[in-house]
ZANU-518103 format. One record per residue (C-alpha): residue number from 0; residue in three letters; x, y, z. Coordinates in steps of 0.25 Angstrom, whole numbers. Example, Ala and Ser with C-alpha at 12.3 -4.5 7.8 and 13.67 -1.06 7.14 Angstrom:
residues 2
+------+------+-------+-------+-------+
| palo | gunu |    xx |    yy |    zz |
+------+------+-------+-------+-------+
|    0 |  Ala |    49 |   -18 |    31 |
|    1 |  Ser |    55 |    -4 |    29 |
+------+------+-------+-------+-------+
end
This chain:
residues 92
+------+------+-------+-------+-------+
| palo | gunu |    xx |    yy |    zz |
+------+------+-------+-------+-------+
|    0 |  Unk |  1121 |  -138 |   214 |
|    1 |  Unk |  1116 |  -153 |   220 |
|    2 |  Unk |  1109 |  -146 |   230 |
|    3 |  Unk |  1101 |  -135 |   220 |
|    4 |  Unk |  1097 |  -147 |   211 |
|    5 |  Unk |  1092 |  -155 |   222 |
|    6 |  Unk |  1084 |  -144 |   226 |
|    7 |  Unk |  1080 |  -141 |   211 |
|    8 |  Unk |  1075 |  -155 |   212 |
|    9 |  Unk |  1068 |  -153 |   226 |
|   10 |  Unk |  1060 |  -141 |   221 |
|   11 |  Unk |  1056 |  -146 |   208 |
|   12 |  Unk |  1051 |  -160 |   216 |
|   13 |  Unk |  1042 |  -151 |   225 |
|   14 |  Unk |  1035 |  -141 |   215 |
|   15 |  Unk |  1033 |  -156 |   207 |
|   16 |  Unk |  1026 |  -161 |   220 |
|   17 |  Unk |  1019 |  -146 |   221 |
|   18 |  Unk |  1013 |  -147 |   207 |
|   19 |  Unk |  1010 |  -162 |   210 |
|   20 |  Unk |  1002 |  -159 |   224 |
|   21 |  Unk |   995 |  -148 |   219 |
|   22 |  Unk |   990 |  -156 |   207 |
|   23 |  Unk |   984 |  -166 |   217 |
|   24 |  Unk |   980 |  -156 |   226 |
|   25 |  Unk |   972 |  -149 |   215 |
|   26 |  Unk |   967 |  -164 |   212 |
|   27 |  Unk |   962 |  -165 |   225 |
|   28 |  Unk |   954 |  -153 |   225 |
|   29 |  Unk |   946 |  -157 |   213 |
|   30 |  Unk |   943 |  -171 |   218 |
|   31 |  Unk |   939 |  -166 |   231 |
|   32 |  Unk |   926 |  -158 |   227 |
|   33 |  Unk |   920 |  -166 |   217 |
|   34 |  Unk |   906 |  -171 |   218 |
|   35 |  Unk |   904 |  -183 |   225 |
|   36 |  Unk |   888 |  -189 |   221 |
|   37 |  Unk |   883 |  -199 |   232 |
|   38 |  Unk |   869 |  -206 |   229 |
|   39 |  Unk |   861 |  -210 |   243 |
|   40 |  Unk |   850 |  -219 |   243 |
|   41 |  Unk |   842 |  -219 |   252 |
|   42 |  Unk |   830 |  -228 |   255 |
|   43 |  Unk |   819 |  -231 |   268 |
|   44 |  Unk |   806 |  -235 |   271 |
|   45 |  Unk |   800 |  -223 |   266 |
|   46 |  Unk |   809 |  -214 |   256 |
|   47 |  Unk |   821 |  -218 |   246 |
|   48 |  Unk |   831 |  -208 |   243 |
|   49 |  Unk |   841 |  -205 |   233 |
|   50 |  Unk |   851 |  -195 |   237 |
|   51 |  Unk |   861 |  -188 |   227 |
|   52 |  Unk |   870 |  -180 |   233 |
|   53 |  Unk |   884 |  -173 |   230 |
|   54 |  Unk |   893 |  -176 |   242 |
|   55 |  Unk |   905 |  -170 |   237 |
|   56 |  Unk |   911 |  -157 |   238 |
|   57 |  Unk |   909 |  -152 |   222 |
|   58 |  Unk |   896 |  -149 |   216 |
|   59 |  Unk |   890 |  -164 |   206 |
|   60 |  Unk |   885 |  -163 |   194 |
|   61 |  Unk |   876 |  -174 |   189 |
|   62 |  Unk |   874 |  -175 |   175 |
|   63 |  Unk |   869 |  -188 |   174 |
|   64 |  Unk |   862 |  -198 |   182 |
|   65 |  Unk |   855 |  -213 |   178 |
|   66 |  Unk |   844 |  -217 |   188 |
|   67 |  Unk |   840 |  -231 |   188 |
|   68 |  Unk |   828 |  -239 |   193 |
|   69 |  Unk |   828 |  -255 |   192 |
|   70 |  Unk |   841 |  -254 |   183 |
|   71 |  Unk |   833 |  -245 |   173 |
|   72 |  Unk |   834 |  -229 |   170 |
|   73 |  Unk |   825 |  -220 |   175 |
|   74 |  Unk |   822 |  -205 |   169 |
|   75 |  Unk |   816 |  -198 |   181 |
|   76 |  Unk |   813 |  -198 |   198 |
|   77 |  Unk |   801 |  -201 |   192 |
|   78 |  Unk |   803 |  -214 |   186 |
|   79 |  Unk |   811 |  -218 |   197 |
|   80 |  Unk |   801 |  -217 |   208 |
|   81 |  Unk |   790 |  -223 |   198 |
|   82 |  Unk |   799 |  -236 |   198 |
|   83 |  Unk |   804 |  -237 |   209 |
|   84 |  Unk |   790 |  -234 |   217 |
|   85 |  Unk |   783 |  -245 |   206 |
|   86 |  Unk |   794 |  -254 |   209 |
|   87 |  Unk |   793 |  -255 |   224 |
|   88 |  Unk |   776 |  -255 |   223 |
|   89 |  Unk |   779 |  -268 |   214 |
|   90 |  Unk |   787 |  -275 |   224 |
|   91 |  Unk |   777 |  -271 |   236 |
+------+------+-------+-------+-------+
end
């Protein structure tokens, strides 16, 4: 009778630690392809380069992003360039 409950107990223990695994395992899984966003900069003599770009496994969705020149809000690339390029003609 010891030895049946013991085995009982043994059995119960490893589908527990079965569920558990597999649990993580799935866990896991899911983690693994998210999207990972890197920014590049990028910047010599001639051309300055902003690079997004998805270097995870699983696709990125963007919904919003907040681009900012000399600690104010832009609206468009347009804007951008129009500061930044008056900017750098100011401090030639």
């Amino acid at each position: 009778m010891l030895v049946g409950l013991s085995a009982l107990a043994i059995g119960l223990c490893s589908l527990f630690l079965g569920f558990y695994e597999a649990g993580l395992q799935r866990h896991h899984a899911r983690a693994s392809v998210w999207p990972h966003v890197e920014i590049l900069l990028q910047s010599s003599p001639s051309v300055d380069e902003i690079c997004v770009r998805n270097a995870g496994i699983g696709p990125a969705k963007i919904d919003d992003m907040l681009v900012m020149v000399d600690g104010k809000p832009v609206r468009s690339w347009t804007e951008v360039f129009a500061k930044i390029t008056r900017r750098d003609a100011e401090e030639l």
